[in-house]
N, C-alpha and C positions, 0 to 999 in steps of 0.2 A: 535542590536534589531531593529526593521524594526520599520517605526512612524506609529504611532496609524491614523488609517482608518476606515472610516463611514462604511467600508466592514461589510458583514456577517461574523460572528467566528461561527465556528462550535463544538460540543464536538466530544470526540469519540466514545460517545455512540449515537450522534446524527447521524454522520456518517454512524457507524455500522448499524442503523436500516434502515436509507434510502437505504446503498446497501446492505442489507440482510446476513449480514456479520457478524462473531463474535470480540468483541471488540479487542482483541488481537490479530486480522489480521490488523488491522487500527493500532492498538499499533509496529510491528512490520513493517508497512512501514513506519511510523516516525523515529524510530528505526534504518531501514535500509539506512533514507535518500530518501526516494522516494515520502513521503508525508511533505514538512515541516513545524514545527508548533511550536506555540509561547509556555512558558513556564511560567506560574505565578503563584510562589510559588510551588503546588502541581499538580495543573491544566492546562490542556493544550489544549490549543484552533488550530483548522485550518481554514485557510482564504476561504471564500469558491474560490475566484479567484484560491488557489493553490488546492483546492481542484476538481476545473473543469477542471483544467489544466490536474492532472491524471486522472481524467476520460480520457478526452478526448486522451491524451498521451496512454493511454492503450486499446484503441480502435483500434487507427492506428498502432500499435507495432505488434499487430499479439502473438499469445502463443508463448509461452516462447520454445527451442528447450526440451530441458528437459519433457517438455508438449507432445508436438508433437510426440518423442520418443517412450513414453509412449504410446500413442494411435494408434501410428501406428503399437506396436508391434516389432520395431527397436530401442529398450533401451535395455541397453549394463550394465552388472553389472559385478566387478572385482569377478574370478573364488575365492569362498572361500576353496577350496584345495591346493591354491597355497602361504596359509599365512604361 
C-alpha cells in the first residue's frame, strides 16, 4: 500500500465528470491496470499525480490500432461462414 500523501485523491465519479466519461470507463481502467488506485474498504480513490500521468500517457500514445482500423475503414473481422 503506497504511504499516505498530502496528494489530491480523486473519486471516480470525480474523475468521470472532469473527463466527461461514464463512470465505468474509469472503473474498467482501474480494472484493467491502466489507472491505479487505492482501495478503502468499499471506496476507491485515484492520486491525481497517477491520475495526470494517464492523461498525459494517452496523449502521446496515439489511438489505439484497433481505433485506427476502424476509421480508416481497414478492420478486418473473422468471415462468420467459416465457423
Amino acid at each position: 500500500m503506497p504511504g499516505f500523501t498530502r496528494e489530491t485523491y480523486w473519486t471516480v465519479a470525480e474523475l468521470a465528470q472532469r473527463l466527461r466519461l461514464n463512470q465505468q470507463t474509469i472503473r474498467n481502467w482501474i480494472d484493467q491496470g491502466s489507472l491505479p488506485a487505492v482501495r478503502i474498504g468499499r471506496r476507491v480513490r485515484v492520486l491525481n499525480s497517477d491520475f495526470q500521468q494517464l492523461v498525459a500517457g494517452g496523449a502521446d500514445a496515439g489511438p489505439p490500432a484497433e481505433a485506427v482500423a476502424f476509421w480508416e475503414g481497414t478492420e478486418t473481422h473473422a468471415d462468420p461462414q467459416t465457423r
